[in-house]
C-alpha positions as CSV (number, residue, x, y, z in Angstrom):
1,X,-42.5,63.7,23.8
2,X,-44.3,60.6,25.3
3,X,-42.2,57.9,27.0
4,X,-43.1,53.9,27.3
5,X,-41.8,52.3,30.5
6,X,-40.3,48.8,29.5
7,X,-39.7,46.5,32.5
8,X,-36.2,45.8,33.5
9,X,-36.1,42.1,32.7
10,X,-37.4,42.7,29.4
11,X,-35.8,45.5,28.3
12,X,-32.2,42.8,29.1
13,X,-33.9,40.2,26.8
14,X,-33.9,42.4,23.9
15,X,-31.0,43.8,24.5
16,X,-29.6,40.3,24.8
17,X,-31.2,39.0,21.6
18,X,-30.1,41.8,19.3
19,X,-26.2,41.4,20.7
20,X,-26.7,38.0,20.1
21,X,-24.8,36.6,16.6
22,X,-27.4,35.1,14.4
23,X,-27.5,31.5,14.5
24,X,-26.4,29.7,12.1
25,X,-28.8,27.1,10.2
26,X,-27.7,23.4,11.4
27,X,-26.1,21.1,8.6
28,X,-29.0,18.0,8.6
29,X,-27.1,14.8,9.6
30,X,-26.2,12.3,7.0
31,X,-27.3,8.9,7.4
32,X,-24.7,6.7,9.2
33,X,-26.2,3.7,7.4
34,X,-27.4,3.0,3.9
35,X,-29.7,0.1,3.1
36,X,-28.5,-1.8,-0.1
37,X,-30.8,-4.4,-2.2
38,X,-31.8,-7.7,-0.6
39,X,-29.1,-10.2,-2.2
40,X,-27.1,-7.6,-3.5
41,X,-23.9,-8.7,-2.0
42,X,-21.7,-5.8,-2.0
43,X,-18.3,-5.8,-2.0
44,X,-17.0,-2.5,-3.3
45,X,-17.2,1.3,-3.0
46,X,-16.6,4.7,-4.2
47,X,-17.4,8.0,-4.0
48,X,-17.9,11.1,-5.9
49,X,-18.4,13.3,-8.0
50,X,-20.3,14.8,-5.4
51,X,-22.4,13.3,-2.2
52,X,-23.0,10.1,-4.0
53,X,-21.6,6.5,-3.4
54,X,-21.2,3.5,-5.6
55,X,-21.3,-0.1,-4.4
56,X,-20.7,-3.0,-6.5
57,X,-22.5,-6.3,-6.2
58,X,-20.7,-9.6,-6.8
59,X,-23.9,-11.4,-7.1
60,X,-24.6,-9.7,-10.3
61,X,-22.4,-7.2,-11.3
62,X,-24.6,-4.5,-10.8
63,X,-23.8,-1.0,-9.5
64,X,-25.7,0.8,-7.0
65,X,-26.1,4.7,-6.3
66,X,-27.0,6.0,-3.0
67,X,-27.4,9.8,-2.0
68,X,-25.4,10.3,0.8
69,X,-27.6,12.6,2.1
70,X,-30.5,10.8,2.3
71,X,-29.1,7.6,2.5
72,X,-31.7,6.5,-0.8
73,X,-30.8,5.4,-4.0
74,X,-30.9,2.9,-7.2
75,X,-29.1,0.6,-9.7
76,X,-28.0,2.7,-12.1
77,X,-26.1,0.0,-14.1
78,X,-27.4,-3.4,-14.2
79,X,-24.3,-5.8,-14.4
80,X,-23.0,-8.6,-16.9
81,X,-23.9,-12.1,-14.5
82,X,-19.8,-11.4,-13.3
83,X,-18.5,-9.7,-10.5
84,X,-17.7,-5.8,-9.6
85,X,-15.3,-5.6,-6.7
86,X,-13.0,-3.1,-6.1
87,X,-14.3,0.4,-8.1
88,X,-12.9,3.9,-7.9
89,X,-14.4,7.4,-9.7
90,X,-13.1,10.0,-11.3
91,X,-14.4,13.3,-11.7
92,X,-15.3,13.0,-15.5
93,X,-18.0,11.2,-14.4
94,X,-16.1,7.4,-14.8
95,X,-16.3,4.6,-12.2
96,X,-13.2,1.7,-12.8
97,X,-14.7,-1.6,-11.5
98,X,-12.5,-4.6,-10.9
99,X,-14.2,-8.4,-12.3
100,X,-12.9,-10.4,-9.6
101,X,-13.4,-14.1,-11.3
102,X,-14.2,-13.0,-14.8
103,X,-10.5,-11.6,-15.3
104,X,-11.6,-8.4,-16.6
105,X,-12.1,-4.6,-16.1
106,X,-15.2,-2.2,-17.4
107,X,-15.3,1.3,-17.0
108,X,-19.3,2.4,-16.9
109,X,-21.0,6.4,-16.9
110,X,-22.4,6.8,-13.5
111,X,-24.7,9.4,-15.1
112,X,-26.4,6.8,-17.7
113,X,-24.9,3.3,-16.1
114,X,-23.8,2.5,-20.1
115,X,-19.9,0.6,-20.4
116,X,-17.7,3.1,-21.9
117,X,-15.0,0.3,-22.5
118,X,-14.4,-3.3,-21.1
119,X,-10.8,-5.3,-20.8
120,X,-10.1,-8.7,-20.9
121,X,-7.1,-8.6,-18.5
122,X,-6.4,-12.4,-18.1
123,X,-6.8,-15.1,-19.8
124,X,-6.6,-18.0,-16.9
125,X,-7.6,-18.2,-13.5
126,X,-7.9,-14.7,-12.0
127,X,-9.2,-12.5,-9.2
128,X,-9.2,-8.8,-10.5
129,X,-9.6,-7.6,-7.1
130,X,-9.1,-4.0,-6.7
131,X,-7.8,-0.7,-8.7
132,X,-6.7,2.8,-7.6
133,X,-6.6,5.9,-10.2
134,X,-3.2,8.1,-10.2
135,X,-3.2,11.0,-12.5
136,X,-2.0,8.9,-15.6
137,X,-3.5,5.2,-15.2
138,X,-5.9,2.8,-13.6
139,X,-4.1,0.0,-11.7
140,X,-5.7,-3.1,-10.9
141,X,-4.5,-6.0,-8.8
142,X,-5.0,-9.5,-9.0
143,X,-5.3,-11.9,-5.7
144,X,-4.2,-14.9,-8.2
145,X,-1.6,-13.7,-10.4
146,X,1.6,-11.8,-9.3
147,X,0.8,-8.8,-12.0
148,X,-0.7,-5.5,-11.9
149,X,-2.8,-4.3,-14.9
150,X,-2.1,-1.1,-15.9
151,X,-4.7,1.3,-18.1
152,X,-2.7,4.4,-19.0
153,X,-5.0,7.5,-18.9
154,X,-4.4,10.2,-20.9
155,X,-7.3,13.0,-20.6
156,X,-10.5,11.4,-21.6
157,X,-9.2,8.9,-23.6
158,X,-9.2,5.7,-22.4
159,X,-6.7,3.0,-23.8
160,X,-7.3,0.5,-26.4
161,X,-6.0,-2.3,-24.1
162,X,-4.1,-2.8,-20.7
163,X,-0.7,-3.2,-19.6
164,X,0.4,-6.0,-17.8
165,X,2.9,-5.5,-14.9
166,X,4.8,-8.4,-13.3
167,X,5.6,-7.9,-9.7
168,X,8.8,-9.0,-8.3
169,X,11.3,-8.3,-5.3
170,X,9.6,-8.7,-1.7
171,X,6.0,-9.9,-2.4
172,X,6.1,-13.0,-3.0
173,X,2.6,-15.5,-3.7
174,X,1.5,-18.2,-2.0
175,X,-1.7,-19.8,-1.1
176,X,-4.8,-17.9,-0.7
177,X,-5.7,-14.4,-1.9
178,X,-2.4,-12.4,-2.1
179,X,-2.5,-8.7,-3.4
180,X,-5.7,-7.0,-2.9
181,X,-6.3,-3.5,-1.8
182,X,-3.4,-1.1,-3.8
183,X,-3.7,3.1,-2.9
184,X,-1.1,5.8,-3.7
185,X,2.2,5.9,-2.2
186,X,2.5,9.7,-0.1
187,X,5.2,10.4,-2.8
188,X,2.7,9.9,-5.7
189,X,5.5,8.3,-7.7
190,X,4.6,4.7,-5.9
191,X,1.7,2.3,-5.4
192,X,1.0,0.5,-2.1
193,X,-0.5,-2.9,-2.2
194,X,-1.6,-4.9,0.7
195,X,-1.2,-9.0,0.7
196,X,-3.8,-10.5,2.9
197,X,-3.1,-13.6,3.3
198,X,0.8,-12.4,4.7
199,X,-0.3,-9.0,5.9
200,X,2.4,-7.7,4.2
201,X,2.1,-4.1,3.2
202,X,4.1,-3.2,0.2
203,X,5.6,-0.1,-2.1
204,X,5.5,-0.9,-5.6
205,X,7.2,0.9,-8.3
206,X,5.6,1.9,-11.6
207,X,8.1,-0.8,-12.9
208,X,6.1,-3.9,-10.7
209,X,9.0,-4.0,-8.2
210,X,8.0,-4.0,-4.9
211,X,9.5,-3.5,-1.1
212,X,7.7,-4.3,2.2
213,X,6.8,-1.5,4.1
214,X,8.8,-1.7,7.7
215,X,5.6,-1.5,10.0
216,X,8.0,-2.2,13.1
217,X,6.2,-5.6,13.8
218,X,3.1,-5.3,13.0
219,X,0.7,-7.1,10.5
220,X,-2.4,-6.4,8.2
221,X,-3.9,-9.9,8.0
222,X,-6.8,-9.9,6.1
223,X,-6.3,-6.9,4.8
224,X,-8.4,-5.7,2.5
225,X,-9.4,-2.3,0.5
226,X,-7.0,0.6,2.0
227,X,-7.9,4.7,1.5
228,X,-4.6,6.9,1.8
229,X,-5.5,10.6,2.8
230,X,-2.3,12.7,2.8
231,X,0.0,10.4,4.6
232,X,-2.6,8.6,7.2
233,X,-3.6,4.7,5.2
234,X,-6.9,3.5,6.5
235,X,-6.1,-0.6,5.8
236,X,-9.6,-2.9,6.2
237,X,-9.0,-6.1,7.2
238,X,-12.3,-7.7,6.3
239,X,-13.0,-11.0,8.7
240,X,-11.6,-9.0,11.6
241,X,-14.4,-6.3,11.5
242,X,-11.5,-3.7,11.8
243,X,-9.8,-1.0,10.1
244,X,-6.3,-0.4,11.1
245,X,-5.1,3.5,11.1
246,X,-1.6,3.9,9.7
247,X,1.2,6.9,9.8
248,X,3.4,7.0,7.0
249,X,6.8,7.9,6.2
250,X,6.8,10.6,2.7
251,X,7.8,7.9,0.6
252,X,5.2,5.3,2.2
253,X,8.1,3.1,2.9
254,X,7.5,2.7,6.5
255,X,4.4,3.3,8.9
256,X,3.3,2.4,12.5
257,X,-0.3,1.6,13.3
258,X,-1.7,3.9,15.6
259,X,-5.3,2.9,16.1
260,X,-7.7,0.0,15.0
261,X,-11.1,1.5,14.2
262,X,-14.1,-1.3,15.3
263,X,-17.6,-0.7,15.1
264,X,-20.7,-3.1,16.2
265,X,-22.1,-2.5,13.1
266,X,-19.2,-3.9,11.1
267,X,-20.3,-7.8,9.5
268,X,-17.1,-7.9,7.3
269,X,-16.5,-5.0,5.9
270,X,-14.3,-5.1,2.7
271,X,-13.1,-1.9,1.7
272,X,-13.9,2.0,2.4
273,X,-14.1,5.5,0.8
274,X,-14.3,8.7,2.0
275,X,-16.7,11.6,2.0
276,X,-16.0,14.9,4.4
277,X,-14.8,13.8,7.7
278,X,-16.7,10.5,7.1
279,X,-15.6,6.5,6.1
280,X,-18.0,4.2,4.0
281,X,-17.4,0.6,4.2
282,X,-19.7,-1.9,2.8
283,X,-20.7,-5.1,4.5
284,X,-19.9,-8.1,2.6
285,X,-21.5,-10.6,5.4
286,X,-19.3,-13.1,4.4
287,X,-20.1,-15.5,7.1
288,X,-23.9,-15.3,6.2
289,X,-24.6,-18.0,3.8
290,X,-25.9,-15.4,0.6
291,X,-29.3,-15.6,-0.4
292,X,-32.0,-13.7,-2.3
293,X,-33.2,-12.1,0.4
294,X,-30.2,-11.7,2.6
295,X,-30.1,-7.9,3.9
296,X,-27.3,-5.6,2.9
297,X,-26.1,-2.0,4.0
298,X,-22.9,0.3,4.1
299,X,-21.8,1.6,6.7
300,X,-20.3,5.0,8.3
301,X,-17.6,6.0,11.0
302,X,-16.1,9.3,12.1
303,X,-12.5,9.0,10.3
């Protein structure tokens, strides 16, 4: 039997390499910011099904998919001439977009861009500003009037018309824009609403009444769109470039802020949604005069 002689230091190395556990392959890094359309003027988002966001335009009323992944993407539903604000999606494939000044609501297939079904929700002045999904309705707020507008969901079927809900008890309007970002209460039997020219943070009850939430002194001026994930609220408050970090009691009746969120990227950010351990907020650039060929993007920060 012949023997090879392996040098010392060598014969370590490969003993090395074949203890070693196999590396795993590396997860590519998402984008941290995605490029919208010149003169898009976003002002709301959503994501999912999937790694996909959705930003609304208020120029047009157009809706705009990007990949998070690669950070590219396209209109996928050219809009009416009215606004899209807030918008949320469901896993059948459905984004619920708020019409801000037209007083109305549209539900459009992210997978062809076509309106499934569109609601007149006011007849006046309005500002259909925001909506959350629960697992039986669509609730949208109003900046203008003191109602929410209810869609009852049942499956998928969506209603023949909305619901109106008057608010009462503790939120009380005034001048300015009033409710405007809404998200679950922890319970899931609630809604929470935020008012942003108060900062009042409110419960509301399926029945429109509504509490303030005790945040022990503090304030959510400006607040904007707020993402609830188990009981921590992410609250945006827009001209402040800032997201404020709340805890929450189980019944989301009282909270304490326990960190504002700031980035240099942030140019008046409106609302936020989530993907993995990551926030999206668009950039409304509300103190940039709007033109055609004003630059827009999104946004990301470590949650």
């Amino acid at each position: 039997m012949k023997f090879r002689i392996v040098p010392v230091g060598l014969a370590l190395a490969l003993a090395a390499a074949m203890s070693a556990p196999a590396q795993a392959t590396a997860e590519p890094e998402l984008p941290t910011a995605i490029q919208l359309p010149n003169g898009f003027r976003p002002e709301g988002v959503a994501t999912g099904p999937g790694p996909f966001a959705y930003f609304g335009s208020l120029a047009d009323g157009s809706i705009y998919r990007a990949d998070l992944r690669t950070g590219r993407g396209s209109i996928v539903s050219k809009g009416p001439g009215t606004p899209s604000v807030g918008l949320k999606s469901d896993q059948r494939g459905r984004l619920f977009v708020a019409g801000g000044t037209n007083g109305d609501a549209r539900i459009v297939d992210v997978h062809t861009g076509r309106v499934l079904e569109s609601y007149q929700l006011a007849a006046g002045p309005a500002f259909v500003n925001d909506v959350v999904l629960t697992k039986d309705a669509a609730w949208f707020t109003d900046s203008t009037n003191p109602v929410l507008y209810k869609l009852p969901l049942r499956g998928a079927r969506l209603p023949a018309e909305a619901e109106r809900v008057p608010l009462t008890g503790d939120l009380v309007y005034g001048t300015g824009f009033n409710a405007n970002g809404i998200a679950p209460a922890p319970d899931g039997r609630g809604l929470l609403v935020v008012q942003s020219n108060t900062g009042g943070l409110f419960r509301v009850e399926p029945s429109g009444v509504t509490r303030r939430v005790d945040l022990h002194g503090e304030t959510l001026p400006n607040g904007d769109g707020l993402l609830l994930r188990g009981r921590t609220l992410f609250a945006v408050q827009n001209r402040l470039n800032t997201v404020a970090v709340l805890r929450l009691n189980e019944d989301g009746t009282e909270g304490r802020v326990v960190r504002r969120v700031t980035d240099a990227r942030f140019d008046v950010p409106t609302t936020v949604a989530a993907f993995g351990d990551r926030l999206y907020l668009p950039n409304a650039r509300f103190t940039t005069p709007p033109t055609p060929e004003t630059p827009y993007n999104a946004v990301a920060v470590q949650d």
